[in-house]
N, CA, C and O of each residue as an XYZ file, in Angstrom:
828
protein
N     -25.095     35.513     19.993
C     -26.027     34.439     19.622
C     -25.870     33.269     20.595
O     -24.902     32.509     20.637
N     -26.969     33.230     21.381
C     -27.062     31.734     21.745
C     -26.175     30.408     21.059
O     -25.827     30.289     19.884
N     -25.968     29.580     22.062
C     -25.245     28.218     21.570
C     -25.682     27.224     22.471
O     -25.945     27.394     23.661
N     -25.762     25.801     21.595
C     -26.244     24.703     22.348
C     -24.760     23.849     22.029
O     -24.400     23.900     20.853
N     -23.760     22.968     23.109
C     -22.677     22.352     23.088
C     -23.398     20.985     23.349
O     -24.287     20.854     24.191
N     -22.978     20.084     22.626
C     -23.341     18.897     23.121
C     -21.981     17.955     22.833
O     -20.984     18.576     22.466
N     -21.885     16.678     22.955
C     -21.146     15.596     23.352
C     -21.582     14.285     22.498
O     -22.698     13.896     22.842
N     -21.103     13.660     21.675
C     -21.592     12.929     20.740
C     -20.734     11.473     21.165
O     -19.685     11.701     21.768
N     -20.998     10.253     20.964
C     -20.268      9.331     21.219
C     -20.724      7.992     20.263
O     -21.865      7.546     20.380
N     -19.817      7.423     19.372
C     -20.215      6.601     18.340
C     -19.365      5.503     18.598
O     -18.312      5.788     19.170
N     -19.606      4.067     18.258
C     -18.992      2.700     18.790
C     -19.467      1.481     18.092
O     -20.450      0.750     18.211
N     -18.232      1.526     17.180
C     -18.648     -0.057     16.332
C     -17.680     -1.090     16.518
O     -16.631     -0.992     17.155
N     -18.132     -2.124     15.888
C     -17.786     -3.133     16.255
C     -17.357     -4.402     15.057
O     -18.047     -4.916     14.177
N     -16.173     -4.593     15.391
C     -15.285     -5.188     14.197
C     -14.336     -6.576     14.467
O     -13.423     -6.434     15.281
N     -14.484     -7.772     13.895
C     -13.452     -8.664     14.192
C     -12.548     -8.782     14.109
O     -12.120     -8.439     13.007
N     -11.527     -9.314     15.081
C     -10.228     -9.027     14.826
C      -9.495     -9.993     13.662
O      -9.676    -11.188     13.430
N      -8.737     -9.173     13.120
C      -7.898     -9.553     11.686
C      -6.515    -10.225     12.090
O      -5.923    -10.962     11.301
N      -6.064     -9.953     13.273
C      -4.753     -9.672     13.930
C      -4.399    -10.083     15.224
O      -4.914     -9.719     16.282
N      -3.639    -10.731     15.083
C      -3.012    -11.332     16.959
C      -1.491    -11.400     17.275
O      -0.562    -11.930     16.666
N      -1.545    -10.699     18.411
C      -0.106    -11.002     19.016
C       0.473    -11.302     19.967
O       0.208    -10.658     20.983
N       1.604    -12.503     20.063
C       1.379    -13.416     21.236
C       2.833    -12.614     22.067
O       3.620    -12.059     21.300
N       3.060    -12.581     23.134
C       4.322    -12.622     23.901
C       4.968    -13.968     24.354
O       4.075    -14.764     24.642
N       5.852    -14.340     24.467
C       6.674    -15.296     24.924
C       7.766    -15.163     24.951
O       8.434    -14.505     24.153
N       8.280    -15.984     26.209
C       9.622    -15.565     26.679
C      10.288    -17.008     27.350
O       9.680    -17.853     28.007
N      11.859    -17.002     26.929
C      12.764    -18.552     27.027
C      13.888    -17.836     28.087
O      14.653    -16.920     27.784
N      13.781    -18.492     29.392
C      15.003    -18.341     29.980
C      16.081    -19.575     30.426
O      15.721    -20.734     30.631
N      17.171    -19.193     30.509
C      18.030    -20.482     31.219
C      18.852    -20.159     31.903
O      18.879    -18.968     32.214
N      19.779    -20.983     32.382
C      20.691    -20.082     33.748
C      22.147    -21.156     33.406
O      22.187    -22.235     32.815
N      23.131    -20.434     33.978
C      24.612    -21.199     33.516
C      25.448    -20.600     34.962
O      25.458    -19.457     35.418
N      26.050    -21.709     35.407
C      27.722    -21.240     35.821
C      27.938    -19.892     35.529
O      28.209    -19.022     36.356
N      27.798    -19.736     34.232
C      28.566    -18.424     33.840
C      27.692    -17.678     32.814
O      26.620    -18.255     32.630
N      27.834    -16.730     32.209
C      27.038    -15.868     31.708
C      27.465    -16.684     30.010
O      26.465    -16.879     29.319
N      28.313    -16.961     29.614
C      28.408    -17.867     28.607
C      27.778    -18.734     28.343
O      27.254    -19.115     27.297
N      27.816    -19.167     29.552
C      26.962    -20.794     29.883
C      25.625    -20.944     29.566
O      25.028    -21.776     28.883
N      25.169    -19.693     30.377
C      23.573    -19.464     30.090
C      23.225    -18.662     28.928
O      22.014    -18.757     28.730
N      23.722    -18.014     28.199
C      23.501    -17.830     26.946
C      23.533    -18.554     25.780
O      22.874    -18.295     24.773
N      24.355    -19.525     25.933
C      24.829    -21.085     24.863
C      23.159    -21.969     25.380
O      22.220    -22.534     24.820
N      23.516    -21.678     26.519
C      21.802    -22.707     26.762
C      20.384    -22.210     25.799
O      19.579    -22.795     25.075
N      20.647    -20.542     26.338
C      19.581    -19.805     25.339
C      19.662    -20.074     24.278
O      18.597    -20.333     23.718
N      21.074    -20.162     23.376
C      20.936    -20.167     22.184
C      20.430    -21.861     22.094
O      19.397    -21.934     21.429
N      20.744    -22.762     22.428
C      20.377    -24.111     22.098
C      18.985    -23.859     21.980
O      18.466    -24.232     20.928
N      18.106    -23.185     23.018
C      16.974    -23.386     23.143
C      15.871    -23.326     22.488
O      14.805    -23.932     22.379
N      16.684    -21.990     21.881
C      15.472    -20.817     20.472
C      15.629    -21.346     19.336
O      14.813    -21.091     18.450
N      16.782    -22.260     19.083
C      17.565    -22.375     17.299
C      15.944    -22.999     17.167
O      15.292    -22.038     16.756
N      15.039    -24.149     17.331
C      14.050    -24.474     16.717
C      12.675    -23.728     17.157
O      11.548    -24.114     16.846
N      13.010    -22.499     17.999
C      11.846    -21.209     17.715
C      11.781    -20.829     17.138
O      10.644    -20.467     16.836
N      13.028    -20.410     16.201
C      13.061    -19.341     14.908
C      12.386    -19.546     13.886
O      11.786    -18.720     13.198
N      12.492    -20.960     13.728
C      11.685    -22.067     12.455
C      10.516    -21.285     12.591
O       9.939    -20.689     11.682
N      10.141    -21.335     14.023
C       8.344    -21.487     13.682
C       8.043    -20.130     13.463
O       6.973    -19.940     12.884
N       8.825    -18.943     13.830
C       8.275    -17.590     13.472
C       9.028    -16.844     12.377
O       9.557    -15.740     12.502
N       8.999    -17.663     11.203
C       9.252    -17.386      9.885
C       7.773    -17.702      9.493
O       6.862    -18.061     10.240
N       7.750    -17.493      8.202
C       7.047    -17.862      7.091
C       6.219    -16.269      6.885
O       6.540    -15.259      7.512
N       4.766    -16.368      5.550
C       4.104    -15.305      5.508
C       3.195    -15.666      6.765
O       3.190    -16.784      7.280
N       2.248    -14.339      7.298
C       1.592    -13.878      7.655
C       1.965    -14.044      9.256
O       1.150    -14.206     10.164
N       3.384    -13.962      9.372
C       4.200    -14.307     11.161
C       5.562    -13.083     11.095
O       6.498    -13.073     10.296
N       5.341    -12.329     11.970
C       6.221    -11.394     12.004
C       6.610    -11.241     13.298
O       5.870    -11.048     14.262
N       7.890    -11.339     13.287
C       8.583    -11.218     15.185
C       8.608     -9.385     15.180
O       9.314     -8.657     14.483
N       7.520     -8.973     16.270
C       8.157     -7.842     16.153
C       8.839     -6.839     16.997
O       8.999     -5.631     16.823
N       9.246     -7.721     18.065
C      10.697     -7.606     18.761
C      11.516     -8.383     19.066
O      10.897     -9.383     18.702
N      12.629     -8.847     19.529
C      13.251     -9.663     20.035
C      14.185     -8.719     21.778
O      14.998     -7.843     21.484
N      14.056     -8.885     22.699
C      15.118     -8.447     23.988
C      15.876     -9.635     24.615
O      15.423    -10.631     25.180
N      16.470     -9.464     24.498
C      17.852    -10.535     25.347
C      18.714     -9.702     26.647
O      19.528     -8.824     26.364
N      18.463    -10.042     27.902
C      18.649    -10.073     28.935
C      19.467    -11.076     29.661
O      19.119    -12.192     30.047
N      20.706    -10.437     29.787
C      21.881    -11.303     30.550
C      22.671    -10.899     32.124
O      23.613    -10.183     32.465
N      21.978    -11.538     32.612
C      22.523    -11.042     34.192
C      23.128    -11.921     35.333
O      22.703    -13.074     35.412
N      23.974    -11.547     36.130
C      24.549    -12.479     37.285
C      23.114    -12.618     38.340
O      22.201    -11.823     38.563
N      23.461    -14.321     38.963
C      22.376    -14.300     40.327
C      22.976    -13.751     41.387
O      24.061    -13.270     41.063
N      22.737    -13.633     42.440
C      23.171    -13.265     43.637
C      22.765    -13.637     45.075
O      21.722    -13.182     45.544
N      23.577    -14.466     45.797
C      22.985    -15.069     47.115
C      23.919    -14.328     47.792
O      25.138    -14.375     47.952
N      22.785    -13.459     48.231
C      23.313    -12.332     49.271
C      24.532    -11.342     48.565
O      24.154    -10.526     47.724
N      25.971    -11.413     48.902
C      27.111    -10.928     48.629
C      27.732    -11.859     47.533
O      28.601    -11.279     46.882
N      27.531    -12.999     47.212
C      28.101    -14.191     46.512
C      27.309    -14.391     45.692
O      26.114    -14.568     45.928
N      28.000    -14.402     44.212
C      27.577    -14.708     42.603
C      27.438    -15.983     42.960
O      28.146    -16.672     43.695
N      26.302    -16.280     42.280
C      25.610    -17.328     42.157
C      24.936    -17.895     40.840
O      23.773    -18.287     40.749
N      25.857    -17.865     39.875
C      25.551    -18.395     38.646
C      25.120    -17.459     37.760
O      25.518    -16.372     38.178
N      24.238    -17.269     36.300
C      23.870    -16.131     35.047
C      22.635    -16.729     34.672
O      22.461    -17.938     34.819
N      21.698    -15.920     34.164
C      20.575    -15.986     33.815
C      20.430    -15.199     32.464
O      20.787    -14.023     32.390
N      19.919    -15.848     31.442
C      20.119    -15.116     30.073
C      18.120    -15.700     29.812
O      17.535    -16.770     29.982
N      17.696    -14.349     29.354
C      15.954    -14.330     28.969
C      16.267    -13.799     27.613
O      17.001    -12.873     27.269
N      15.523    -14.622     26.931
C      15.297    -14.038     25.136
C      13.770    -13.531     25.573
O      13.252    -14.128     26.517
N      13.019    -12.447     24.925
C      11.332    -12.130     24.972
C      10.963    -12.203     23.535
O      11.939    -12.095     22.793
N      10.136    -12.316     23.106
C       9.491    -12.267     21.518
C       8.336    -11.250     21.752
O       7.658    -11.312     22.777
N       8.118    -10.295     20.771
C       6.573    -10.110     20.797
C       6.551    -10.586     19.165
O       7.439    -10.690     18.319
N       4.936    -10.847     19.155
C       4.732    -11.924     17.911
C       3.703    -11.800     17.350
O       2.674    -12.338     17.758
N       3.771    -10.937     16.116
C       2.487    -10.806     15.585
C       2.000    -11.205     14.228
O       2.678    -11.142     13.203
N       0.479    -11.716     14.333
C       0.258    -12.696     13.027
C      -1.084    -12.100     12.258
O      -2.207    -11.950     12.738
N      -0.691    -11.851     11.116
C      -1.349    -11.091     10.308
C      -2.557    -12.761      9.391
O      -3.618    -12.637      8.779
N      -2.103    -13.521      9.566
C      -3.104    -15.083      9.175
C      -3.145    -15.528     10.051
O      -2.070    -15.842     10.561
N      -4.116    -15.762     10.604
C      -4.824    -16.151     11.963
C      -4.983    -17.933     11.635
O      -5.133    -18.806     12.490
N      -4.915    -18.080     10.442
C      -5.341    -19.460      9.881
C      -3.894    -20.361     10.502
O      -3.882    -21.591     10.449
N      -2.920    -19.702     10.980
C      -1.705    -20.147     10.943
C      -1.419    -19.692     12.931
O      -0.303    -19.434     13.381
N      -2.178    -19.701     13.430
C      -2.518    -19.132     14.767
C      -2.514    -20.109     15.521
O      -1.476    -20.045     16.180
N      -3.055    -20.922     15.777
C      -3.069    -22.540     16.353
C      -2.253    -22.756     15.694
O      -2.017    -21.644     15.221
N      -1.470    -23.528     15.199
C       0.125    -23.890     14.765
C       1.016    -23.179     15.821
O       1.314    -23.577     16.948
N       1.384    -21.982     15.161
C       2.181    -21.497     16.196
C       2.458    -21.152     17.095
O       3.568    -20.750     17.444
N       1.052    -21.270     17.960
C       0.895    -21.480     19.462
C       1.449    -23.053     19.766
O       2.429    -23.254     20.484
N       1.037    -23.633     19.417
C       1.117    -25.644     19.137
C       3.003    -25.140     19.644
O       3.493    -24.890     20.745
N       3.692    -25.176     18.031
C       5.160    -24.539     18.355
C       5.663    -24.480     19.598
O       6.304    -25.315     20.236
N       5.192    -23.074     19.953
C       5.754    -22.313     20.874
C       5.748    -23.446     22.035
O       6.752    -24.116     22.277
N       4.689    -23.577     22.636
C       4.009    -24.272     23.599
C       4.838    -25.564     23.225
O       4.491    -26.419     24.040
N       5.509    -25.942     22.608
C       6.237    -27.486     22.785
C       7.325    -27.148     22.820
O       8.069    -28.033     23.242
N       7.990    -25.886     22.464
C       9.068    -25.226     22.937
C       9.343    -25.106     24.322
O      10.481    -24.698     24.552
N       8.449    -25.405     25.577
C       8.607    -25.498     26.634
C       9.096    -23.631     26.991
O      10.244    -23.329     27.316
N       8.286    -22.895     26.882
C       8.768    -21.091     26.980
C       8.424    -21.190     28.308
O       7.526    -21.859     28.820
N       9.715    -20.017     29.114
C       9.269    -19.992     30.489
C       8.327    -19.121     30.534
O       8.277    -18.777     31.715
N       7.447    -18.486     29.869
C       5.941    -17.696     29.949
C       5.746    -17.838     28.372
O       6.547    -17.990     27.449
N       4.272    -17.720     28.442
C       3.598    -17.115     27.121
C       2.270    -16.418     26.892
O       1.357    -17.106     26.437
N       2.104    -15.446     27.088
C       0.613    -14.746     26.755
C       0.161    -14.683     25.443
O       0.849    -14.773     24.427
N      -1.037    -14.523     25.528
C      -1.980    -13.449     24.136
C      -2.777    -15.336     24.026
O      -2.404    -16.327     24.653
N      -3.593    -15.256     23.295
C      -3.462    -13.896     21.482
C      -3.792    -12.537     22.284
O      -4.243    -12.850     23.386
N      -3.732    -11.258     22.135
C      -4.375    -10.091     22.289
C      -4.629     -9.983     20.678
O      -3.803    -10.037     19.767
N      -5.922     -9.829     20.634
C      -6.408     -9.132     19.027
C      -6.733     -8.040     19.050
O      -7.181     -7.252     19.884
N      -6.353     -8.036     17.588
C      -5.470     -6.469     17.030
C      -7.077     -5.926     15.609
O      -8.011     -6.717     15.483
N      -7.060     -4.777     14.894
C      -7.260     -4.430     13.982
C      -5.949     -4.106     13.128
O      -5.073     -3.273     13.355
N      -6.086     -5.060     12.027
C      -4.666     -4.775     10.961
C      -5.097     -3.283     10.327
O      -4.184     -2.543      9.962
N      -6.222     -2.926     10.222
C      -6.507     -1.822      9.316
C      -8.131     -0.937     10.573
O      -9.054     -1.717     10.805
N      -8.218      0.092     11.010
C      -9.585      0.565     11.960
C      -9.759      1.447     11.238
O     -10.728      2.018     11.737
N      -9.376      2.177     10.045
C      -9.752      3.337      9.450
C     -10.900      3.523      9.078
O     -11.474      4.609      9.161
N     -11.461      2.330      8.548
C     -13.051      2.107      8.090
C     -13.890      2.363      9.127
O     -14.776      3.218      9.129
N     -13.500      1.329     10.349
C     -14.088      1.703     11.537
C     -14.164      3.026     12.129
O     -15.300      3.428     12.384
N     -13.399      3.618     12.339
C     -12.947      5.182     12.630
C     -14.030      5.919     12.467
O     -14.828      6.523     13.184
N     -13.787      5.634     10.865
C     -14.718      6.391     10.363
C     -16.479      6.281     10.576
O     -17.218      7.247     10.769
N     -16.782      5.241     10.508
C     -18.446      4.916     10.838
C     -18.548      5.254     12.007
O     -19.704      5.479     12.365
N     -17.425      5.433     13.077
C     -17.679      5.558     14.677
C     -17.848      7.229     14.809
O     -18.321      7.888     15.734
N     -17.223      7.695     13.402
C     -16.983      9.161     13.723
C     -18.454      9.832     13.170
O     -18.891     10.749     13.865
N     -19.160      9.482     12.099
C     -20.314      9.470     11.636
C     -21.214      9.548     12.691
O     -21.910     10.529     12.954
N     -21.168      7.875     13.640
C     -22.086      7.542     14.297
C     -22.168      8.721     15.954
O     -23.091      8.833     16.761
N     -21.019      9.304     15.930
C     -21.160     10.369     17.285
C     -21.006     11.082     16.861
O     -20.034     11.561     17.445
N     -21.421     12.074     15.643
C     -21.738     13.648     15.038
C     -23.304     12.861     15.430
O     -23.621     12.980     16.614
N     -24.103     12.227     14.704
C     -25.435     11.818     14.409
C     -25.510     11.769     16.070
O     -26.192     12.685     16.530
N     -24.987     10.952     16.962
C     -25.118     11.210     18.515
C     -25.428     12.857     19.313
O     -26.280     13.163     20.146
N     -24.489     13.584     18.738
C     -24.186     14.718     18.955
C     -25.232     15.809     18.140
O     -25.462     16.937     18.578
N     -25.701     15.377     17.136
C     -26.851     16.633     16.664
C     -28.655     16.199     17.567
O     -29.429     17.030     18.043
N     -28.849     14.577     17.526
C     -29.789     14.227     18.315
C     -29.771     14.646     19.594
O     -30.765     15.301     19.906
N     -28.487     14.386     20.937
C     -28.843     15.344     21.887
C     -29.175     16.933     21.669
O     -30.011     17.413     22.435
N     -28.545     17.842     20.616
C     -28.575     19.373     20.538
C     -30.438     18.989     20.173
O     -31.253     19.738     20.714
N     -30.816     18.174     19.536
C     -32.195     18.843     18.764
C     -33.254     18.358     20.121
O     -34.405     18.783     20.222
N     -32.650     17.444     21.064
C     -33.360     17.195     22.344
C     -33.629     18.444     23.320
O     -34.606     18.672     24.033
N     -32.445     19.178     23.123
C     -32.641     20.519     23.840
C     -33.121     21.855     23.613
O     -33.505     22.739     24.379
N     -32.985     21.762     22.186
C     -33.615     22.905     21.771
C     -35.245     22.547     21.320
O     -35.996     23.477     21.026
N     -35.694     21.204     21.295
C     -37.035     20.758     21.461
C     -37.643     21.097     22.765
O     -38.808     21.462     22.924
N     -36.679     20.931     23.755
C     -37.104     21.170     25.300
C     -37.269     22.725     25.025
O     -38.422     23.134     24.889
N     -36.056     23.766     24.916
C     -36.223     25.077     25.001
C     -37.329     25.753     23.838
O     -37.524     26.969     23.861
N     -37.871     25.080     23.059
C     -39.047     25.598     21.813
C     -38.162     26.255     21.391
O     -38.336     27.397     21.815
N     -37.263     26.201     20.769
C     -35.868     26.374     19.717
C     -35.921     26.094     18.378
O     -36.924     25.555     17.909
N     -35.012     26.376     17.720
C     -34.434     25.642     16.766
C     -32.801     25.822     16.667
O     -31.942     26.649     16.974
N     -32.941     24.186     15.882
C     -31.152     24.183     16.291
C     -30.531     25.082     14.699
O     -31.009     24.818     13.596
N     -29.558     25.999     14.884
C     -29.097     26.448     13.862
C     -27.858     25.799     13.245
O     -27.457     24.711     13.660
N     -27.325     26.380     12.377
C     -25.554     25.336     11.631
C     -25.063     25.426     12.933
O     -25.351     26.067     13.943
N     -23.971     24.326     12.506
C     -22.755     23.887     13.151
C     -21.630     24.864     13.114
O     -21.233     25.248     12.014
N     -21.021     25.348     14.325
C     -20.267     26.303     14.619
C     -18.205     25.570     14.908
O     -17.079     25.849     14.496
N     -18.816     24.639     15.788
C     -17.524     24.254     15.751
C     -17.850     22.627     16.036
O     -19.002     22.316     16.339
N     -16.805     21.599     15.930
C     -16.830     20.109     15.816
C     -15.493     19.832     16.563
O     -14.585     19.871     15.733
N     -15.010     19.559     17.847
C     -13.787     18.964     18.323
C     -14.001     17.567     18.254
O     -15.120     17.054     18.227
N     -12.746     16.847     18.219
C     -12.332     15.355     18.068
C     -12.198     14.890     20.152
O     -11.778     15.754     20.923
N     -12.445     14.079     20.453
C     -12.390     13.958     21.669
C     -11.432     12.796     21.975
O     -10.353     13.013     21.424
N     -11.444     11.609     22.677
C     -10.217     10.812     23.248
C     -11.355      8.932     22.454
O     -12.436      8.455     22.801
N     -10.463      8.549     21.515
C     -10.535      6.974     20.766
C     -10.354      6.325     21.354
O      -9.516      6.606     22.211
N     -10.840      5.246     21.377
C     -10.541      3.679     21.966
C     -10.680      2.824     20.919
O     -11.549      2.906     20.051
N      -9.743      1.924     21.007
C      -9.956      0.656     20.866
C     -10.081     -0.303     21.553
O      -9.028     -0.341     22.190
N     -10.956     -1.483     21.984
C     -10.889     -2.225     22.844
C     -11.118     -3.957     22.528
O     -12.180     -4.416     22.109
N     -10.537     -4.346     22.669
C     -11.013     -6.133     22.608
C     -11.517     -6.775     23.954
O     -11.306     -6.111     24.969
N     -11.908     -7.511     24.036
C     -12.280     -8.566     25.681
C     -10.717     -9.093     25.815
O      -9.755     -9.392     25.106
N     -11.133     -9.001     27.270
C      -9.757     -9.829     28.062
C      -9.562    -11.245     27.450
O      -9.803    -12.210     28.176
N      -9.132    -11.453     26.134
C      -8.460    -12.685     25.584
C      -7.422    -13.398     26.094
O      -7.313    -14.614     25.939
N      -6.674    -12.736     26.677
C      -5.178    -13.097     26.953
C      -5.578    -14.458     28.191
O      -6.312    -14.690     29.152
N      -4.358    -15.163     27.226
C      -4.299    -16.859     28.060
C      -2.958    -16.795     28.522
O      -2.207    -16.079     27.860
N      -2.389    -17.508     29.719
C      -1.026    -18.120     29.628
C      -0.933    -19.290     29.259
O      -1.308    -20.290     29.872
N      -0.431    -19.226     28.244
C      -1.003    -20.685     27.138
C       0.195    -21.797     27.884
O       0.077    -23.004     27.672
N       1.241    -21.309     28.690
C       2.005    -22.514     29.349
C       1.810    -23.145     30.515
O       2.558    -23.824     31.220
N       0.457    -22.749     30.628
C      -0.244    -23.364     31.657
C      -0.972    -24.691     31.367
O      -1.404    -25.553     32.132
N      -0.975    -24.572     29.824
C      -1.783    -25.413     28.966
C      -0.806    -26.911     29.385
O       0.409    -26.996     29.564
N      -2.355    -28.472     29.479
C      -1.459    -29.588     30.366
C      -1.917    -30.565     29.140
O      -1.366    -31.664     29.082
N      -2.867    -30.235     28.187
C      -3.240    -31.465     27.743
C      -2.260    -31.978     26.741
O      -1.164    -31.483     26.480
N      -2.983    -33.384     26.047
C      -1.993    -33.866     25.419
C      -1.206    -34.794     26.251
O      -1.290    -34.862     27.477
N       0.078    -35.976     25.003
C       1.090    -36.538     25.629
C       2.180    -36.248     25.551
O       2.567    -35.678     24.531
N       3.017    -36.520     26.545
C       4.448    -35.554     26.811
C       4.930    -35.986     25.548
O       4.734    -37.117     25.104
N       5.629    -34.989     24.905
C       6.724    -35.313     23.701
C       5.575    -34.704     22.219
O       5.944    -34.449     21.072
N       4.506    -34.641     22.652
C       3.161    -34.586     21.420
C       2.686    -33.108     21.476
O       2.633    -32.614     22.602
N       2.304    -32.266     20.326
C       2.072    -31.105     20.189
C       0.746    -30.817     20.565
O      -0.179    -31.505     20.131
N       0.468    -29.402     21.702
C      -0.678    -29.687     22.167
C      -1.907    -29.615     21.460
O      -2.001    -29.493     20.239
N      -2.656    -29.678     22.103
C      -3.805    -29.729     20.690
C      -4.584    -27.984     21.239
O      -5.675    -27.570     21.631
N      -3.829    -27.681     21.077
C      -4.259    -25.533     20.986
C      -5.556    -25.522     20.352
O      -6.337    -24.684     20.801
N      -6.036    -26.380     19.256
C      -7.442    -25.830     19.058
C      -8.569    -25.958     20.345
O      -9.573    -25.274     20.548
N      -8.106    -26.905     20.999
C      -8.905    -27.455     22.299
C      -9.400    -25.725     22.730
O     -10.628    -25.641     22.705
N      -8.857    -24.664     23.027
C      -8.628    -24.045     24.046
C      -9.619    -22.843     23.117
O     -10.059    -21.847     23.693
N      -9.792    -23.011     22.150
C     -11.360    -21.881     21.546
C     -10.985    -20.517     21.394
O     -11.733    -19.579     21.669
N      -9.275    -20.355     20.747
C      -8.720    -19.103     20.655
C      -9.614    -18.544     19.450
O      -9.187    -18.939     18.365
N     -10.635    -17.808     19.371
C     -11.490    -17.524     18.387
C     -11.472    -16.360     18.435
O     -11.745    -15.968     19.570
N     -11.234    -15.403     17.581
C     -10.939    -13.941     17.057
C     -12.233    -13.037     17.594
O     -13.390    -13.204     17.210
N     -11.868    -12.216     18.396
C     -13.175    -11.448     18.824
C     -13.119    -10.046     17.978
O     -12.549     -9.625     16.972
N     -14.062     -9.555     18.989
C     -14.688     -8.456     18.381
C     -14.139     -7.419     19.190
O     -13.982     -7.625     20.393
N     -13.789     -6.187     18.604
C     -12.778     -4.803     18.465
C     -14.032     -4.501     18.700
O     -15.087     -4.983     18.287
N     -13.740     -3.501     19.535
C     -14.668     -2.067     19.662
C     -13.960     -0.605     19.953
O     -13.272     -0.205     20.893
N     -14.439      0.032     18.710
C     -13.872      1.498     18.865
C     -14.920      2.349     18.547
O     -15.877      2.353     17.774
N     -14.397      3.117     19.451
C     -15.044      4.528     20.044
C     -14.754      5.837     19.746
O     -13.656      6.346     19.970
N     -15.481      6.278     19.362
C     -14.928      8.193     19.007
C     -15.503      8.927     19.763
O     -16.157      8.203     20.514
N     -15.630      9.835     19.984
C     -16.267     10.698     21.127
C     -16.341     11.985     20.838
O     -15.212     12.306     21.208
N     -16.910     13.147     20.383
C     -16.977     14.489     19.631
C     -17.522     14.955     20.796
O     -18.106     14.284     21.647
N     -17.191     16.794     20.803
C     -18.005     18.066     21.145
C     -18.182     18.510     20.052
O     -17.378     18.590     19.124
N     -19.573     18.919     20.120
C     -20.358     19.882     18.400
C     -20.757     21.149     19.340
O     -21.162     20.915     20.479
N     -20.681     22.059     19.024
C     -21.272     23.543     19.396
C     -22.309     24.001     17.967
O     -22.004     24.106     16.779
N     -23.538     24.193     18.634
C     -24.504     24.831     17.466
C     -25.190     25.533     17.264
O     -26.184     25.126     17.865
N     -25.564     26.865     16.558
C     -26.674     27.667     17.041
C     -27.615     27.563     17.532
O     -28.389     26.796     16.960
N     -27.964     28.018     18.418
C     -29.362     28.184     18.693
C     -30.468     29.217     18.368
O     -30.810     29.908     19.327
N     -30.894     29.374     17.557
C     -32.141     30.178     16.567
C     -33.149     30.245     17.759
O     -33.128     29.432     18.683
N     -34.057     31.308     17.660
C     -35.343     31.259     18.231
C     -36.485     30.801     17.559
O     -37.575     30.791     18.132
């Protein structure tokens, strides 16, 4: 029996629920003691700010190493990294504000997240079968056909995607020294997720 294969592709579109920032505190010491006591001075009033609900640290790496000029030690370098993710966005500007007066030697994101795409998934998976039977009935309209049942349905390669959000928010100048910046200035506004499903359908082709 004849078969018509086609290629289905479905893509919706969802706001993000979810953000997560990176930032990272380094300092340097005489000695590897030295620069770790600095680290620790540095973070004790980071920790504050990534407590509470809807703020979850969800890594911490600490990196402790000698410098080196040429053949000759040249002092220690100790890096704390955070990744940082916030399930209340309402609390998002704040803890950028935080961070950012924390003086971090880097900080990226927001990158937005979907806390939950299953819903989405699903309408995307709907929307490229319905993709995928409209091209088959295009071809067997061309061949004076008819399209018969569905034989087989593969899952193909998902995306999720957001727009290039990501800021280095310690680049950020406004404001007065000693004063928390004013982060709403900067229009961190929750975008829009797009995910993608992508199917092969195989289907009879009837005469």
């Amino acid at each position: 029996m004849a078969e018509v294969v086609t290629k289905g592709v479905g893509r919706v579109e969802r706001t993000a629920d979810r953000a997560e920032v990176q930032v990272g505190f380094e300092t340097t010491g005489s000695t590897r003691d030295e620069a770790v006591n600095a680290l620790t001075a540095r973070i004790t009033g980071v920790e504050a700010a990534l407590t509470g609900p809807g703020v979850e640290v969800r890594s911490r790496q600490l990196h402790v190493h000698d410098n080196w000029d040429g053949k000759r030690r040249s002092g220690s370098r100790a890096t704390q990294n955070y990744v940082v993710r916030v399930d209340d966005l309402a609390r998002l500007d704040d803890l950028l504000a935080a961070l950012v007066t924390a003086e971090p030697s880097w900080l990226g994101g927001p990158n937005w997240q979907l806390a939950d795409d299953s819903e989405a998934v699903r309408e995307a998976q709907r929307e490229a079968v319905v993709d995928a039977r409209r091209r088959a009935e295009g071809y067997v309209q061309a061949l004076g056909a008819r399209l018969g049942p569905l034989h087989r349905l593969a899952d193909g390669d998902a995306e999720t995607w957001a727009g290039d959000s990501s800021r280095m928010m310690a680049a950020y100048g406004g404001g007065s020294p000693g004063a928390a910046p004013e982060v709403g200035r900067l229009n961190l506004e929750a975008q829009q997720i797009t995910v993608t499903i992508r199917c092969t359908a195989t289907w009879s082709l009837l005469d």
